[in-house]
N, CA, C and O atoms as CSV, one atom per row, in Angstrom:
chain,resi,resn,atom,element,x,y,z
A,1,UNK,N,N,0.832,-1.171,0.000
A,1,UNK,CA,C,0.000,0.000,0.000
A,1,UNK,C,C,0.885,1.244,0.000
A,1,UNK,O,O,1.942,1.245,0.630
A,2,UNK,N,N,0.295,2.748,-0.988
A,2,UNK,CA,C,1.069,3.448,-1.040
A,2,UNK,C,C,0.382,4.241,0.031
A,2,UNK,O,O,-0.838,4.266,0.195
A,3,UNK,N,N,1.453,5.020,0.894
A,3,UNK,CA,C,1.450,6.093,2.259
A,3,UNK,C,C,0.797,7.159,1.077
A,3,UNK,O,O,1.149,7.246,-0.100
A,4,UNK,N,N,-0.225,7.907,1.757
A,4,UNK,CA,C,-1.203,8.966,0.772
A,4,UNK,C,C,0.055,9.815,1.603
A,4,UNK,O,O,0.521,9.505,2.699
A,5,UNK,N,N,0.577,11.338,0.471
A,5,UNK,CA,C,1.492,12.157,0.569
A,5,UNK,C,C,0.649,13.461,1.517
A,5,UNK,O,O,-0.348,13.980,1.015
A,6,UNK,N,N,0.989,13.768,2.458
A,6,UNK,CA,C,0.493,14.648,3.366
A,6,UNK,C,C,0.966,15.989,3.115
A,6,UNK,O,O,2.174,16.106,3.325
A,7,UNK,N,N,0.388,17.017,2.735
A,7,UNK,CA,C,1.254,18.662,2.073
A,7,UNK,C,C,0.529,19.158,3.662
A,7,UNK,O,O,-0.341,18.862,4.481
A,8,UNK,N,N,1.503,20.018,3.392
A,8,UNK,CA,C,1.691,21.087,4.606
A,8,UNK,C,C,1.018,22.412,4.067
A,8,UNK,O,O,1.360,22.760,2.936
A,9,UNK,N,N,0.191,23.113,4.678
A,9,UNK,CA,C,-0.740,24.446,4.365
A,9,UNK,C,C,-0.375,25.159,5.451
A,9,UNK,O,O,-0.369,24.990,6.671
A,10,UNK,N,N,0.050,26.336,4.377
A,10,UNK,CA,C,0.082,27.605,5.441
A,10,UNK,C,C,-1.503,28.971,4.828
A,10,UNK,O,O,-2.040,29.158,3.737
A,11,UNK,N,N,-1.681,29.542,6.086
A,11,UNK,CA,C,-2.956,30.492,5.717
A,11,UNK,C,C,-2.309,31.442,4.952
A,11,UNK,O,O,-1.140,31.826,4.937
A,12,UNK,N,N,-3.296,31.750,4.317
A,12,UNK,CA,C,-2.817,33.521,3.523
A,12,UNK,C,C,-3.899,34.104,3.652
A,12,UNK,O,O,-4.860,33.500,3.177
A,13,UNK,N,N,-4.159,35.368,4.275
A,13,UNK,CA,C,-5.159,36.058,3.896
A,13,UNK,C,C,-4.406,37.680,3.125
A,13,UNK,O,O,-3.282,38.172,3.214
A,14,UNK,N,N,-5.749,38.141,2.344
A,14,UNK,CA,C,-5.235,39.321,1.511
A,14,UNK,C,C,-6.584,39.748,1.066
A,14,UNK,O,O,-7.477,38.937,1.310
A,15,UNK,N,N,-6.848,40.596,0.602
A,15,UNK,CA,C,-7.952,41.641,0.659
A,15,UNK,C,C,-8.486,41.525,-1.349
A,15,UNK,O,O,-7.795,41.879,-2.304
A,16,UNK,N,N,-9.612,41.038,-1.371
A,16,UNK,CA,C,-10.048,41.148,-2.697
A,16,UNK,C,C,-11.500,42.082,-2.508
A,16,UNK,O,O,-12.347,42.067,-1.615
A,17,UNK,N,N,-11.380,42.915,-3.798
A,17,UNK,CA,C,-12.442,43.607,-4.124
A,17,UNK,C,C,-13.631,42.819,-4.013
A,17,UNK,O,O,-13.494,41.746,-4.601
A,18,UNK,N,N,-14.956,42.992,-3.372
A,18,UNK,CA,C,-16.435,42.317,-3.153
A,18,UNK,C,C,-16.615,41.166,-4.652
A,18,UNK,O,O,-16.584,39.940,-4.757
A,19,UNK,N,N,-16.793,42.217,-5.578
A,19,UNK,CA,C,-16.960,41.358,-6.781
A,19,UNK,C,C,-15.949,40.462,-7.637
A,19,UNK,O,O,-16.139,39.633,-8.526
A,20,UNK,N,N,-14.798,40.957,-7.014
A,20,UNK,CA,C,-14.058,39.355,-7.273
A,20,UNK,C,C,-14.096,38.306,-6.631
A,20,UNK,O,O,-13.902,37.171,-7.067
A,21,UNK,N,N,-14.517,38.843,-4.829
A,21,UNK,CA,C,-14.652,37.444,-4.472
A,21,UNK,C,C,-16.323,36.898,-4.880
A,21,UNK,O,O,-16.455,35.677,-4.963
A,22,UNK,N,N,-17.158,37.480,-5.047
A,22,UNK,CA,C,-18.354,36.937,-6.163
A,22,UNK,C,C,-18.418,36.210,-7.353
A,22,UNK,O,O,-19.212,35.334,-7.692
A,23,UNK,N,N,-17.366,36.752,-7.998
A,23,UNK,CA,C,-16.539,35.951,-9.156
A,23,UNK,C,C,-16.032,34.706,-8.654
A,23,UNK,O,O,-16.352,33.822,-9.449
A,24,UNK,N,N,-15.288,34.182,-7.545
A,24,UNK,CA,C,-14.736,32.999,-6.553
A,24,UNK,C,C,-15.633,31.923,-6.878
A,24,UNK,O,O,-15.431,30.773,-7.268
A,25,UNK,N,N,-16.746,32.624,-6.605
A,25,UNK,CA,C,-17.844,31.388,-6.400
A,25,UNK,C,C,-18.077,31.118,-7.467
A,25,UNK,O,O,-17.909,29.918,-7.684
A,26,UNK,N,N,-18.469,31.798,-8.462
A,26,UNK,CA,C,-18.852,31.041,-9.518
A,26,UNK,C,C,-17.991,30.487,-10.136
A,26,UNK,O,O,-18.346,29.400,-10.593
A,27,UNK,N,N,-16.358,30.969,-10.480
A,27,UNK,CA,C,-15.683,29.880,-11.081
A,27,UNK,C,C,-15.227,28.734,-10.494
A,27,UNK,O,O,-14.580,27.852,-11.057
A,28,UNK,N,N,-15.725,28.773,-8.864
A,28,UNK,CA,C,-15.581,27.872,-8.181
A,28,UNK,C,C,-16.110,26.898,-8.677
A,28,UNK,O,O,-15.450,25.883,-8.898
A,29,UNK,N,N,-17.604,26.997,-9.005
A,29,UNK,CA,C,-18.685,26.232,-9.440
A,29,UNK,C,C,-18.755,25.698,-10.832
A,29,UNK,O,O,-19.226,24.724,-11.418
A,30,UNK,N,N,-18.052,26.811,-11.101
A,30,UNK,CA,C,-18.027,26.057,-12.960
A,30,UNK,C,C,-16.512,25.327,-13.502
A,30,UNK,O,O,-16.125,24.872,-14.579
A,31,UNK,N,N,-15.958,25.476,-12.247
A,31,UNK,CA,C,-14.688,24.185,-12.827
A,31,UNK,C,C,-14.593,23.053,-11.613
A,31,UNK,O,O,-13.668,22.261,-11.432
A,32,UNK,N,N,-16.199,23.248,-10.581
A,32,UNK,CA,C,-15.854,21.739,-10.189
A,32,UNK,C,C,-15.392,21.709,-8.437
A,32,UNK,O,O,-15.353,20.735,-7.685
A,33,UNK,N,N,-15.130,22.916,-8.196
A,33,UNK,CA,C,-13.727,22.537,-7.439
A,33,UNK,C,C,-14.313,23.332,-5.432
A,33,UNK,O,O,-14.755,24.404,-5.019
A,34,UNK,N,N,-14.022,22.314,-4.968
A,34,UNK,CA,C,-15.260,22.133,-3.539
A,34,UNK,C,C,-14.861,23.395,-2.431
A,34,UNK,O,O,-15.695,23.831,-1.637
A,35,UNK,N,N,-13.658,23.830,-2.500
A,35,UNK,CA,C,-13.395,25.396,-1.817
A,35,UNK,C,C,-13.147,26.413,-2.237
A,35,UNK,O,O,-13.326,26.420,-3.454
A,36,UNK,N,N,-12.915,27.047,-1.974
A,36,UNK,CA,C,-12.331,28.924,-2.352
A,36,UNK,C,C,-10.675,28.082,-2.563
A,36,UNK,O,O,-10.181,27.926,-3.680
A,37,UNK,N,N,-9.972,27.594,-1.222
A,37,UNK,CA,C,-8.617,27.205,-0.981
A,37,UNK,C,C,-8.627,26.756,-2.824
A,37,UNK,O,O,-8.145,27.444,-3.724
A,38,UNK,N,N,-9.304,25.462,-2.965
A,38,UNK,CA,C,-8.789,24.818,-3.991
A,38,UNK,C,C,-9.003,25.447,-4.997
A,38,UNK,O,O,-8.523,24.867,-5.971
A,39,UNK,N,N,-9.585,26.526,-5.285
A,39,UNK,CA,C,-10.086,27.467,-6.631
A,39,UNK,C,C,-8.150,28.463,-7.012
A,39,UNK,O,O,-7.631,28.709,-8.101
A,40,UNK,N,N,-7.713,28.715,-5.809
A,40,UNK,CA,C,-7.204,29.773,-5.397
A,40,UNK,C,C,-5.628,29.026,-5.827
A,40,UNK,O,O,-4.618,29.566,-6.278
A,41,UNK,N,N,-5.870,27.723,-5.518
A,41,UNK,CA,C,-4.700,26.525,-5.977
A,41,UNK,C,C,-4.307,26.312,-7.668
A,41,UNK,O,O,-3.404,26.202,-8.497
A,42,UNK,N,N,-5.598,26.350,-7.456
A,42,UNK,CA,C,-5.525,25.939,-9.470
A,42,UNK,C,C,-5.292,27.614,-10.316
A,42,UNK,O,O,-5.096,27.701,-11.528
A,43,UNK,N,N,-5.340,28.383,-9.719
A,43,UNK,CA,C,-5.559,29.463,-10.489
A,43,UNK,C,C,-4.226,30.085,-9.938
A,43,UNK,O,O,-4.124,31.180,-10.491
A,44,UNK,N,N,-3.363,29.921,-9.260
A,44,UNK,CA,C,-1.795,29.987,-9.051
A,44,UNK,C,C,-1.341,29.272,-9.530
A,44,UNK,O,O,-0.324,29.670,-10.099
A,45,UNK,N,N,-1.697,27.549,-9.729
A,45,UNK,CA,C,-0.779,26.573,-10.670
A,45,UNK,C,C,-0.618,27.115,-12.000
A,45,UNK,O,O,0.490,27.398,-12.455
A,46,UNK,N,N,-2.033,27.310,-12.827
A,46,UNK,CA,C,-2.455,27.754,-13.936
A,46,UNK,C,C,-1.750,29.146,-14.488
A,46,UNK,O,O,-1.685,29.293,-15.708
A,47,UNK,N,N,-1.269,30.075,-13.694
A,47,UNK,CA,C,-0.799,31.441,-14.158
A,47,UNK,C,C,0.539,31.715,-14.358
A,47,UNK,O,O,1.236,31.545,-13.357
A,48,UNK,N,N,1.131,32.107,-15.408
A,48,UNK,CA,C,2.295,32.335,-15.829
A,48,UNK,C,C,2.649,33.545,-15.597
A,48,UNK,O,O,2.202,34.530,-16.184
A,49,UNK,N,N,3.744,33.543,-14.441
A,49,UNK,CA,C,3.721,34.472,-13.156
A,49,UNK,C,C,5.068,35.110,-14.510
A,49,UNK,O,O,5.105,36.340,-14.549
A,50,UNK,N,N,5.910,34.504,-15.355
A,50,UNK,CA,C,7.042,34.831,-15.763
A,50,UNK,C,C,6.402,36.236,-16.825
A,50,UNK,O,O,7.042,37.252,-17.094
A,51,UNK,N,N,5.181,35.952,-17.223
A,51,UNK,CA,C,4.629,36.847,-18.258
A,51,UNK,C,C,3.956,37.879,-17.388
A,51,UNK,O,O,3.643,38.893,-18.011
A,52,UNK,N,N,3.646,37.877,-16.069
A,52,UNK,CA,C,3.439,38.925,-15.929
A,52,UNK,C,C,4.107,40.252,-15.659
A,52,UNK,O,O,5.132,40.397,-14.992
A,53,UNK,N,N,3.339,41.302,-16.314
A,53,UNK,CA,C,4.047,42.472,-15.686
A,53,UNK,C,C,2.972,43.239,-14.857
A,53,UNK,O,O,1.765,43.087,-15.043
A,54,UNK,N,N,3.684,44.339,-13.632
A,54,UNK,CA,C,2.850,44.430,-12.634
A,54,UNK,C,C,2.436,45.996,-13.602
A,54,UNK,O,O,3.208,46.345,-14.495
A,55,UNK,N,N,1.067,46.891,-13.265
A,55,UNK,CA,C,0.898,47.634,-14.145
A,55,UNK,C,C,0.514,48.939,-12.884
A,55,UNK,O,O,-0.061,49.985,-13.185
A,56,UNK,N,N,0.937,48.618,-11.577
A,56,UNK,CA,C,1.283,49.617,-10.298
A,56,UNK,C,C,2.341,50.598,-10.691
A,56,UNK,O,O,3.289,50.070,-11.272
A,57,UNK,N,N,2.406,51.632,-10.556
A,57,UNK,CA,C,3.254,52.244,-10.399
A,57,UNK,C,C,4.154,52.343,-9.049
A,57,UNK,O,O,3.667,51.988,-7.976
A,58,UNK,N,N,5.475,52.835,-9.136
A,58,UNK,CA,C,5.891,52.166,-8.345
A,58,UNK,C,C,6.034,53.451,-7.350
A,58,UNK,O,O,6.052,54.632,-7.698
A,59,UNK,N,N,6.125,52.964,-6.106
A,59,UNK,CA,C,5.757,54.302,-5.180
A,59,UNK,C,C,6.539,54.596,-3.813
A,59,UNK,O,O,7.335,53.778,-3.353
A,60,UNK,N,N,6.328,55.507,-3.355
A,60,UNK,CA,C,7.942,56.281,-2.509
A,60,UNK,C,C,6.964,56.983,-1.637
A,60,UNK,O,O,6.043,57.710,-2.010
A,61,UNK,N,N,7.414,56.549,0.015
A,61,UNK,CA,C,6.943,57.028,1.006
A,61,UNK,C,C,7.530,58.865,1.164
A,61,UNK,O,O,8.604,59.185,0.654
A,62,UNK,N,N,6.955,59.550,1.661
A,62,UNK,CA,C,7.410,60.836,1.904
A,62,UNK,C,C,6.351,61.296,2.943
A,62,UNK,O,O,5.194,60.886,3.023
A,63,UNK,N,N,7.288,62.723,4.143
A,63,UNK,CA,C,6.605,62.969,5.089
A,63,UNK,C,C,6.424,64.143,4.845
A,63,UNK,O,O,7.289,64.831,4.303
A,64,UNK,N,N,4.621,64.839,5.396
A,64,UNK,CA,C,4.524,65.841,5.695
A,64,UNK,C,C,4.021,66.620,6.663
A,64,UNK,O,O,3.793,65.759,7.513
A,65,UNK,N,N,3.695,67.608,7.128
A,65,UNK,CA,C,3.695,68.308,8.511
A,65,UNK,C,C,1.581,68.870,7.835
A,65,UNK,O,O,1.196,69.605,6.926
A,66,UNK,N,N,0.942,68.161,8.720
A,66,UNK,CA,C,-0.215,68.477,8.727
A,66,UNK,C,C,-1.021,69.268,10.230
A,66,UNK,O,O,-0.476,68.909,11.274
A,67,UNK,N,N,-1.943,70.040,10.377
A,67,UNK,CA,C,-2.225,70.414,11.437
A,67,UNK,C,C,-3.043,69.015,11.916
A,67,UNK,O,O,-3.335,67.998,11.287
A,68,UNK,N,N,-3.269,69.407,13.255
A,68,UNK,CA,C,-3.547,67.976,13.456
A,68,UNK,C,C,-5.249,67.673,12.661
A,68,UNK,O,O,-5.546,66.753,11.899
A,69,UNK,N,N,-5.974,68.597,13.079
A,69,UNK,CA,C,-7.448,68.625,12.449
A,69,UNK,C,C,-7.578,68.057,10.576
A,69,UNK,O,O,-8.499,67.521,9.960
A,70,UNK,N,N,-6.457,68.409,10.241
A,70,UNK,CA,C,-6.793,67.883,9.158
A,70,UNK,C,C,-6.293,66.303,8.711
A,70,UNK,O,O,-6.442,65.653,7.676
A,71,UNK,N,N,-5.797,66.096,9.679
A,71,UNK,CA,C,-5.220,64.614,9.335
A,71,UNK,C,C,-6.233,63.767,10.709
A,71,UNK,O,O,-6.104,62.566,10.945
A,72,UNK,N,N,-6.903,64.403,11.244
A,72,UNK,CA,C,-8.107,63.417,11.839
A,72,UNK,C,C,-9.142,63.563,10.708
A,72,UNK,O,O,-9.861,62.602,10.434
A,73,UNK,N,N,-9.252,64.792,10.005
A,73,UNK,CA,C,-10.180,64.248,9.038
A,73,UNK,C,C,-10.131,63.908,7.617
A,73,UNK,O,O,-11.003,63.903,6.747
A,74,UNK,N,N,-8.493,63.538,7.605
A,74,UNK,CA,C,-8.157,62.464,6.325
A,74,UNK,C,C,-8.682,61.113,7.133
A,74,UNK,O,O,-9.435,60.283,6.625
A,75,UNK,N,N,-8.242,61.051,8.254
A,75,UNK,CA,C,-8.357,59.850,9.114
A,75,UNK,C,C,-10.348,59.464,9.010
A,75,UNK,O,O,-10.706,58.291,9.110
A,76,UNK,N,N,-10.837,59.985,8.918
A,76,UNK,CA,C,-12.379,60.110,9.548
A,76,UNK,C,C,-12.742,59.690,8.159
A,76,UNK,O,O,-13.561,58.776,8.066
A,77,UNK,N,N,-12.269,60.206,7.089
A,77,UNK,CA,C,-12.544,60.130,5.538
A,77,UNK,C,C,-12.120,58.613,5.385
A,77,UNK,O,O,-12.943,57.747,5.090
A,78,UNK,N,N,-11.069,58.406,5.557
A,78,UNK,CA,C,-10.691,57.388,5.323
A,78,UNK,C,C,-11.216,55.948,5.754
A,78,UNK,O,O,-10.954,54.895,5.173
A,79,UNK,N,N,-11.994,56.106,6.863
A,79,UNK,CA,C,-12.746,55.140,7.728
A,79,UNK,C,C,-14.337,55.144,7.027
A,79,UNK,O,O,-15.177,54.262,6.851
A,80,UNK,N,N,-14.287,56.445,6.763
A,80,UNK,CA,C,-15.896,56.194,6.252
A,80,UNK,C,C,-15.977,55.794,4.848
A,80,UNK,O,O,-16.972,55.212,4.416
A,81,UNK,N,N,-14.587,56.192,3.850
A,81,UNK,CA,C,-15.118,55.454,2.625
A,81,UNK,C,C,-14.326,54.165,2.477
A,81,UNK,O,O,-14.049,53.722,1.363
A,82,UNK,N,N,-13.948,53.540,3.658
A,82,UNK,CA,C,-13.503,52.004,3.863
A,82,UNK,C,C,-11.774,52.288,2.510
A,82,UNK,O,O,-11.503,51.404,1.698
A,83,UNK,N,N,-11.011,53.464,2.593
A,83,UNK,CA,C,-10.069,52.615,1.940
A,83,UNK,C,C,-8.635,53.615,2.731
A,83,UNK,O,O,-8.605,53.945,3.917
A,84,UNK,N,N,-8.004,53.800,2.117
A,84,UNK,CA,C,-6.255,54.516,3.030
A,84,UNK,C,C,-6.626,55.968,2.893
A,84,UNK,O,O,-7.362,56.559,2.103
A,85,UNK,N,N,-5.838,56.384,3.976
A,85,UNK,CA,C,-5.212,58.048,4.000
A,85,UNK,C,C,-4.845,58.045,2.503
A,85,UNK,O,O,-5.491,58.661,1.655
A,86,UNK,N,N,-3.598,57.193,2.216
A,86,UNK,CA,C,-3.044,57.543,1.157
A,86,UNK,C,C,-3.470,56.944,-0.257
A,86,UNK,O,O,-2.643,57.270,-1.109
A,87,UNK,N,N,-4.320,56.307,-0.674
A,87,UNK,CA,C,-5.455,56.359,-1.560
A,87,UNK,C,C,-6.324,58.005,-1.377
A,87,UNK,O,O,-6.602,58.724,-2.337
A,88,UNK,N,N,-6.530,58.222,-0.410
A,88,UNK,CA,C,-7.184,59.402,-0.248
A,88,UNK,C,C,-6.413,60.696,-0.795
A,88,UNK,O,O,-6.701,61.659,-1.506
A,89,UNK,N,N,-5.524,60.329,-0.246
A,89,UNK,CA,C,-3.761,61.387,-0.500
A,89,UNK,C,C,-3.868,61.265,-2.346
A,89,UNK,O,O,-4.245,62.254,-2.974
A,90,UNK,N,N,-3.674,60.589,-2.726
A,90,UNK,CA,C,-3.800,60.286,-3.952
A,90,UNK,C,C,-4.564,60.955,-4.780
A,90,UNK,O,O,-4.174,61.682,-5.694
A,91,UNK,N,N,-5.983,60.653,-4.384
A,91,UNK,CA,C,-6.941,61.309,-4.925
A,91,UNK,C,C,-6.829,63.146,-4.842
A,91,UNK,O,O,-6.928,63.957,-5.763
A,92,UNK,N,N,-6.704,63.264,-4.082
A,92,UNK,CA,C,-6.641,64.923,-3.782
A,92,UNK,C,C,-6.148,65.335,-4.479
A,92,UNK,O,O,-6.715,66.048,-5.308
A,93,UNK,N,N,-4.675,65.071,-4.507
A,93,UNK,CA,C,-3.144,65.302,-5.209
A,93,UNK,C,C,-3.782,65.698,-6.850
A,93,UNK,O,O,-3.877,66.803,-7.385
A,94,UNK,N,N,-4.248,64.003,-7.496
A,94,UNK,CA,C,-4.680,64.013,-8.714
A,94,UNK,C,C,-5.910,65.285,-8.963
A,94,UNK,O,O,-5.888,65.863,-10.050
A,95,UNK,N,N,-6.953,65.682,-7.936
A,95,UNK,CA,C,-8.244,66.778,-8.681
A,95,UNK,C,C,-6.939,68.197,-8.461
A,95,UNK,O,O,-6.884,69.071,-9.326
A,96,UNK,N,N,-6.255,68.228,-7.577
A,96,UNK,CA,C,-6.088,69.254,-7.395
A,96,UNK,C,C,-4.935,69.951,-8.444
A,96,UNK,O,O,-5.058,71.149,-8.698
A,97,UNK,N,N,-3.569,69.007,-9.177
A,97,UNK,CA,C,-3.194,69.205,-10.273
A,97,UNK,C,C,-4.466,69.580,-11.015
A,97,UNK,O,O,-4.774,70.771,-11.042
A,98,UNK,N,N,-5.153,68.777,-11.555
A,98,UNK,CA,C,-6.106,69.070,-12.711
A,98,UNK,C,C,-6.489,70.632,-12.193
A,98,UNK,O,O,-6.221,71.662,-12.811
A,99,UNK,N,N,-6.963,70.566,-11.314
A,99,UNK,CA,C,-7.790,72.234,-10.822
A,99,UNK,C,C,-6.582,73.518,-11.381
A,99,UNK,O,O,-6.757,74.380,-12.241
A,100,UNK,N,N,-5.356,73.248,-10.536
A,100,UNK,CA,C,-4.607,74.460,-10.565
A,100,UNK,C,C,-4.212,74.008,-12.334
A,100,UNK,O,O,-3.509,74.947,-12.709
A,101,UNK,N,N,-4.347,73.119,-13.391
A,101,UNK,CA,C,-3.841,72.770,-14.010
A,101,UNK,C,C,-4.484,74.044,-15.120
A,101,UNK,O,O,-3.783,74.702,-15.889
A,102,UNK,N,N,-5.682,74.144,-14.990
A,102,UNK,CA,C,-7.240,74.852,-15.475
A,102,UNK,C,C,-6.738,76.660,-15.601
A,102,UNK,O,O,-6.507,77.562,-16.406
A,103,UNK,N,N,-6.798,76.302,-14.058
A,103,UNK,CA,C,-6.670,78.005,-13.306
A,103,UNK,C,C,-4.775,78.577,-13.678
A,103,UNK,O,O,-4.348,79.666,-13.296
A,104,UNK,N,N,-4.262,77.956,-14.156
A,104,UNK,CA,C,-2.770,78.459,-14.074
A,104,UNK,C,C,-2.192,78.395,-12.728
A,104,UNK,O,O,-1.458,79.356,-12.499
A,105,UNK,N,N,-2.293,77.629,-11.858
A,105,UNK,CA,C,-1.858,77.633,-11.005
A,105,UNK,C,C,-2.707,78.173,-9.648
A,105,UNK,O,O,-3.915,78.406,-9.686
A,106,UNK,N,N,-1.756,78.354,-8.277
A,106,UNK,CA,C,-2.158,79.044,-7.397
A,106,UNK,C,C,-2.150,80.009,-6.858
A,106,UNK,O,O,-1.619,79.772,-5.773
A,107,UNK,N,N,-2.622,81.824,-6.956
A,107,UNK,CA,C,-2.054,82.829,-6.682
A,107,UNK,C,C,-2.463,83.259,-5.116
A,107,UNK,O,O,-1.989,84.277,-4.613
């Protein structure tokens, strides 16, 4: 009799957008396969990690001097639309080029 081969599992957790993990289930369902774990298996075996390229830009911490009121209510913003300060930071950055982009700047 052959000894059945015993694999060792470690957890991963990591954060997917609502409707991808909605997507989970159904390709769960349409290739068969009885968990999320084992969906999540085949679709790392399956991907040709050598062809990918990442399409992030690549990004650089930097500090700045905020009063405090306004960085409790990046903080407050940030909690209520469920994502980062610096997603938030981001966003600002980006309307506010465009704005002064319009106006010539800031006088």
């Amino acid at each position: 009799m052959t000894k059945k081969k015993s694999t060792v599992s470690a957890p991963l957790t990591f954060d997917l957008p609502l409707s991808l993990i909605e997507k989970l289930g159904t390709i769960q369902k349409k290739a068969g396969l009885g968990s999320a774990s084992e969906t999540v298996r085949e679709a790392i075996d399956q991907f040709d990690f050598e062809r990918y390229a990442s399409s992030n830009e690549e990004h650089r911490q930097i500090s700045v001097r905020l009063p405090v009121e306004l960085k409790a209510k990046l903080a407050k913003y940030a909690k209520k639309k469920k994502t980062s300060v610096g997603a938030l930071l981001r966003e600002a950055l980006g309307a506010f080029e465009a704005k002064s982009a319009k106006k010539g700047g800031r006088k």
